[in-house]
C-alpha positions as CSV (number, residue, x, y, z in Angstrom):
1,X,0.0,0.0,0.0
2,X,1.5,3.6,-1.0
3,X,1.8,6.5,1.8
4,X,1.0,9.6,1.6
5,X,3.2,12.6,1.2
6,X,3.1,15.3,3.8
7,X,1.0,17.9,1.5
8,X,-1.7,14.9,0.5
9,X,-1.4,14.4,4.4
10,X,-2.5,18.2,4.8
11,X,-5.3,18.3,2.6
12,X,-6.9,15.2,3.6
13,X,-10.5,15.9,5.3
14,X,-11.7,16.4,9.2
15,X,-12.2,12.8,8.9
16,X,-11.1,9.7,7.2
17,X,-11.6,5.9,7.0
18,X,-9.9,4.1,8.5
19,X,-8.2,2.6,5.6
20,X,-7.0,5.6,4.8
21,X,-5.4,6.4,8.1
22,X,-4.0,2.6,8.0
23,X,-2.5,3.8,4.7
24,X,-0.7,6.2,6.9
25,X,-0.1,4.4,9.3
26,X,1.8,1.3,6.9
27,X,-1.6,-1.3,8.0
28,X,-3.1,-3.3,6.3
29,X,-6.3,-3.7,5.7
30,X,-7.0,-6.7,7.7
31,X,-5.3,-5.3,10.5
32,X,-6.5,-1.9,10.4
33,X,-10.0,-3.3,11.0
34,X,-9.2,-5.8,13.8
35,X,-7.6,-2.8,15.8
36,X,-10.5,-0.7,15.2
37,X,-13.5,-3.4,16.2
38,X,-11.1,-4.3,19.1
39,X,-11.1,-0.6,19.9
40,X,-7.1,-0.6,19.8
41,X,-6.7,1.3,16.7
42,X,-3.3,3.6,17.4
43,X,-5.5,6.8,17.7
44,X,-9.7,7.4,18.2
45,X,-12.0,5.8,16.0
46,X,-15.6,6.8,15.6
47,X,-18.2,4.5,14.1
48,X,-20.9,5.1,12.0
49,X,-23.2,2.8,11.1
50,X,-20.8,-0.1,9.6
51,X,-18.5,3.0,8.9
52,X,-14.8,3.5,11.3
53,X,-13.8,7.3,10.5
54,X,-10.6,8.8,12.1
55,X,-10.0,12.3,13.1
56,X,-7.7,13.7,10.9
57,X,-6.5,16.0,13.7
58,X,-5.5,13.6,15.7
59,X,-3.7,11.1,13.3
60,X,-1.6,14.0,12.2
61,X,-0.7,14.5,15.8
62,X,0.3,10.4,16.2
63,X,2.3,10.9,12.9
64,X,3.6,14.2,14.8
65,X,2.7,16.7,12.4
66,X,1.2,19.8,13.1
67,X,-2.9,19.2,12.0
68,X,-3.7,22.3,8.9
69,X,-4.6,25.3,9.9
70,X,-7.4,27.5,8.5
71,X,-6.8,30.6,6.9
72,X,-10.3,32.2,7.8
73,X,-10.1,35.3,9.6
């Protein structure tokens, strides 16, 4: 499975599913979900539904990167 660069890191969304922050994380698949039904997944998971999301925020912060900030005023 491919990483991310630090920019595509940046510009991903307030969440993502947990594949995607597996992807960042180097899981696989397999393991990514395990972790999360088991509720061990490295940082929080939220479920919806059948859906695991991950707060962007806080994978940046395990990956220890600085989340985006907004440019609103």
């Amino acid at each position: 499975m491919k990483g991310f660069t630090l920019a595509e890191l940046h510009e991903l969304p307030a969440t993502v599913d947990v594949l995607t922050a597996a992807r960042a994380l180097g899981l696989g698949r397999t393991k990514a979900y395990e972790l999360a039904k088991k509720g061990e997944f490295p940082c929080r998971v939220i479920r919806v539904g059948v859906a695991y999301l991950v707060p962007t925020a806080e994978l940046l912060k395990l990956l220890g990167l600085d989340p985006p900030t907004s440019n609103k005023s």
